[in-house]
N, C-alpha and C positions, 0 to 999 in steps of 0.2 A: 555170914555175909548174905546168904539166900535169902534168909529172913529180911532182912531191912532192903532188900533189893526187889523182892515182890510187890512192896505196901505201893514202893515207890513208883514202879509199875502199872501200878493198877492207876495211880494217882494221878499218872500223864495220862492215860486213857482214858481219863473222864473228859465227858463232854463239856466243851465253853461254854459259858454263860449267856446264853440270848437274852438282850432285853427288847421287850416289847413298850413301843413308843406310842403314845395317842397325841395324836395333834388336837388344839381344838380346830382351824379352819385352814386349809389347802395352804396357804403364803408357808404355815408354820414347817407344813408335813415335807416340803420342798426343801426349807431348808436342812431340818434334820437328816433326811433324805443322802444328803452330802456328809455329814459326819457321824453317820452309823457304820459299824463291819458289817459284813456280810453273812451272817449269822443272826443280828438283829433286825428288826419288822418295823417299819413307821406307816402309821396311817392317820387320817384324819376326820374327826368326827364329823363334822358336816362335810354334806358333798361340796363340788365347785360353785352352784348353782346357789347354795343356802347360805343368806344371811347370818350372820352370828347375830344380830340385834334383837332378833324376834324367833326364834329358835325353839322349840318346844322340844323337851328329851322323848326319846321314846324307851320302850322298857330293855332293849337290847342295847342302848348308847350306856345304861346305867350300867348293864353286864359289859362293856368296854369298858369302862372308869374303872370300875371292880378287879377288873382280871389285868390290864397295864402294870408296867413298872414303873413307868413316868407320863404323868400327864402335862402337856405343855400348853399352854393357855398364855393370851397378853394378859387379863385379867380382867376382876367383876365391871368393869368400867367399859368395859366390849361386850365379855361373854356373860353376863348377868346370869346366865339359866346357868351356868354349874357353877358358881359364886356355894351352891349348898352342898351338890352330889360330889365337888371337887372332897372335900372332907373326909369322904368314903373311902377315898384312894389311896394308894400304897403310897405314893411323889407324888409331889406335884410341883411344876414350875410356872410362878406368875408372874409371867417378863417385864411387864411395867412396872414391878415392885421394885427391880434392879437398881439401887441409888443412883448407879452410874450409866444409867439408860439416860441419853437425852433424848428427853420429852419437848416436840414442837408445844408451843400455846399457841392458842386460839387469837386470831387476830380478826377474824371473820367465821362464818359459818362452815366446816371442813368439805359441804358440797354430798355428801352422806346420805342425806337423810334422817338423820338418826341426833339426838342429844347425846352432849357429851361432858364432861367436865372440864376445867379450865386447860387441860391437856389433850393433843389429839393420841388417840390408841392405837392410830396403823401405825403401828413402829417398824414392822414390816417394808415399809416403805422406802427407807433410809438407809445407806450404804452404811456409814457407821453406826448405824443403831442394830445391822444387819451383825455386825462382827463382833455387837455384845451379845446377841440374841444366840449366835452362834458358840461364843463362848461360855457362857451360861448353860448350854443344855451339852457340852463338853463337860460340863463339870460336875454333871450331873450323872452322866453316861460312865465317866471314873468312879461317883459313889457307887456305883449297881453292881460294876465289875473292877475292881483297885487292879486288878491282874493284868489287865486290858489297857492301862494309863496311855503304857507310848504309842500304844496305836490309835487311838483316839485323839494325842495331841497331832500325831502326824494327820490323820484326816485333817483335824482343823486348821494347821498347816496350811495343806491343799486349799480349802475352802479358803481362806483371809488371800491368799495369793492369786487364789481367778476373780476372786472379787476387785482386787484392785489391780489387775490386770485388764479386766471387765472393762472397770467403769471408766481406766484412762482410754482404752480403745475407742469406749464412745466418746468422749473429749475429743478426740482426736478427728472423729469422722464426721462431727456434728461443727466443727471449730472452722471450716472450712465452707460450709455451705451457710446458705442466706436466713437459716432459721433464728428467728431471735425468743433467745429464750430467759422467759418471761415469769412470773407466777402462774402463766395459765398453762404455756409450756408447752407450744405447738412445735412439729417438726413436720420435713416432706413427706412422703409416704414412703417416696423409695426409699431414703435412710431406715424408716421405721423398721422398712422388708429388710434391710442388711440388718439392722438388730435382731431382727426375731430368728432370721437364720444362723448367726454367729455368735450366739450367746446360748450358755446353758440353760436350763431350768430352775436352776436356783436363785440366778443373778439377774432373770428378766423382770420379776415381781418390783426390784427396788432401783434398778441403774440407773432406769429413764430419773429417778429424783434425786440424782447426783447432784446437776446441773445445779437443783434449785437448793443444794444446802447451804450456802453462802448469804441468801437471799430471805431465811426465815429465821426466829429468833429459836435458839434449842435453849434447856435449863435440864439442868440436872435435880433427878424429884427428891425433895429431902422428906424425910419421914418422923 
């Protein structure tokens, strides 16, 4: 009995599985942020400040790619600069590739700066595009560690529930005041200030364009 009772022992005493997350730009690292334990590391490769459009690697961004277990990126249509060094990586996840991502089109210029394709790439932006983008790097987070499944579906859980918790609160507080919201999608300021204090960090990047997904055409990108 002592024999098969030790193996076993030692076996629970090994340490969990950390995975190490690399975001490509701050929207992404926010949301992972929410559906990692606590055990696991997300960060993101450009800082707040940097562009993903014109983005130049440096030789330590290439040693993060390297050493991550998951890189999470929208994809070459955004991040053009690791469209090469992504290949190097252990994972990688390329959110716009998601069939079942709905993809805004272009009806006008997205206001950016930047070219794009017939698709806009902040998918970030969008409340249900926020809970594929969430699901997806769930399922991703299950390949790393299968051991770890229920507690990653319960994070995500968590996360799909403040988000539409979230984003009916703002309906609700916006519904009532004189803001008319538009395509261009202006509000008071005071409301703003009650949003930015009573929402998380994960949920503030996309709520505000709740309002307007009614209002633009999505497709789902077939490949």
């Amino acid at each position: 009995m002592t024999k098969y009772l030790l193996p076993l022992l030692l076996l629970l005493a090994l340490p969990v599985r950390a995975a190490t997350i690399l975001n490509s730009i701050k929207p992404l690292e926010m949301i992972t942020y929410e559906l990692i334990l606590t055990s696991d590391s997300s960060s993101s490769l450009l800082s707040q400040n940097a562009s993903p459009h014109d983005y130049a690697l440096k030789p330590s961004d290439i040693q993060k790619i390297q050493s991550a277990d998951l890189i999470v990126w929208v994809g070459s249509d955004l991040e053009v600069f690791l469209a090469k060094p992504i290949a190097k990586s252990r994972r990688s996840l390329a959110l716009a590739n998601n069939e079942n991502m709905p993809l805004r089109t272009f009806t006008k210029p997205c206001g950016c700066g930047h070219k794009h394709s017939h698709y806009d790439p902040h998918i970030w932006l969008g409340p249900e595009q926020a809970k594929i983008i969430a699901q997806s790097i769930t399922s991703e987070l299950i390949k790393i560690s299968p051991d770890l499944k229920l507690d990653y579906l319960s994070k995500l859980q968590q996360f799909n529930q403040t988000l539409s918790q979230t984003v009916e609160r703002i309906k609700q507080q916006l519904t009532p005041s004189n803001t008319k919201v538009t395509s261009s999608f202006t509000m008071p300021m005071v409301i703003l200030r009650t949003i930015l204090n009573s929402t998380t960090s994960v949920t503030l990047p996309f709520i505000l364009n709740a309002l307007l997904a009614p209002k633009v055409n999505y497709h789902q990108k077939h490949h």
